[in-house]
C-alpha angles and dihedrals in degrees: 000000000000132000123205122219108181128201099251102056095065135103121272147194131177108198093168087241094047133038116181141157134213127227090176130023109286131155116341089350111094126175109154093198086064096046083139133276122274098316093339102104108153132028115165135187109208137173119195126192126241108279093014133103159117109323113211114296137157138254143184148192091007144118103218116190125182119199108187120212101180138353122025127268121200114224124200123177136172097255093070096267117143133159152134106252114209129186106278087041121098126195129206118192115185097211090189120143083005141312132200108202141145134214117212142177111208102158125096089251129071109245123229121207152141117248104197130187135196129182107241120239087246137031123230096036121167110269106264135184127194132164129184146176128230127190130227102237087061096065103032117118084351143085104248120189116233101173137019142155085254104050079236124172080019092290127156115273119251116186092220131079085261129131105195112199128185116190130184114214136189130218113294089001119124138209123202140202134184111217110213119242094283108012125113132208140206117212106206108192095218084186148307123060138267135115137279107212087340101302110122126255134199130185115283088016111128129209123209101196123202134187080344104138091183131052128184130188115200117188116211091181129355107326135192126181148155127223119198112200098207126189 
């Protein structure tokens, strides 16, 4: 069983600074029947303006990861953790018992990326930052993971029962992915368009995938997404 969610349909908010859209409720958007899927409980879409961002500000009891698609955006965080995140990084900060950190653009280009966030398996962990590359040749025409429980394939280390994958795709190239007896998934368009099982994607369109064992990505034209494999 899949489940469309199209872009459209999503939240969204236009700050002037910030433009940003909502595939769950997040913030002043509220829809109680998208509260996220499984652990999966933000993903936004969200576009800064050169010389804009996130000022310092505080989380807690969450796994934040930032997956950049264009421009770079500086992180700063009060364990220490700092870095310039570029498309092809991806960045995993365990908020934990609380975390203080900011998100900026200094550079003379807005920056496009995903902010994703999934409830831990536990609540009160200790504060973590991580931040890795991840080259183009290894996700292309293939599902990579970027993020598991296991720190497996030299992925970042989640602390939830979720493989995150990211795959590139050409035009009329596919990826494809066995889900396990019992498993879901959640396909993110990062952009670009093609089909899953047939079924047509556009960019910012999301998948919530159900007692499906195969699953294949078709591109129609260069396409970038994310796959998340959820208990």
């Amino acid at each position: 069983m899949m489940n469309v969610r199209p872009s459209e349909a999503r939240g969204h908010a236009n700050h002037g600074w910030l433009d940003s859209h909502h595939t769950f409720s997040f913030a002043s958007y509220f829809d109680p029947e998208n509260m996220g899927f499984r652990s999966l409980r933000v993903i936004n879409e969200d576009r800064v303006q050169a010389g804009e961002g996130f000022d310092t500000h505080p989380h807690r009891d969450m796994e934040i990861i930032t997956y950049p698609l264009s421009g770079a955006i500086a992180h700063r965080d009060s364990t220490g953790g700092q870095g310039l995140l570029r498309a092809g990084e991806v960045q995993r900060m365990t908020a934990g018992t609380g975390v203080m950190h900011s998100e900026m653009n200094g550079s003379n280009e807005d920056v496009h990326f995903l902010q994703i966030w999934i409830i831990p398996e536990k609540k009160g962990l200790k504060p973590e930052y991580e931040q890795k590359f991840f080259p183009e040749k290894d996700r292309q025409g293939r599902w990579r993971v970027v993020a598991s429980p296991d720190a497996r394939d030299g992925s970042l280390t989640v602390h939830q029962d979720v493989l995150l994958n990211s795959t590139l795709l050409s035009p009329g190239e596919k990826a494809e992915y066995t889900l396990p007896k019992g498993r879901h998934a959640w396909v993110q368009i990062a952009r670009g368009t093609g089909t899953l099982n047939g079924v047509a994607l556009k960019a910012g369109d999301g998948v919530a995938v159900s007692d499906e064992s195969s699953l294949v990505l078709t591109a129609s034209e260069p396409l970038e997404a994310l796959l998340f494999d959820l208990a």
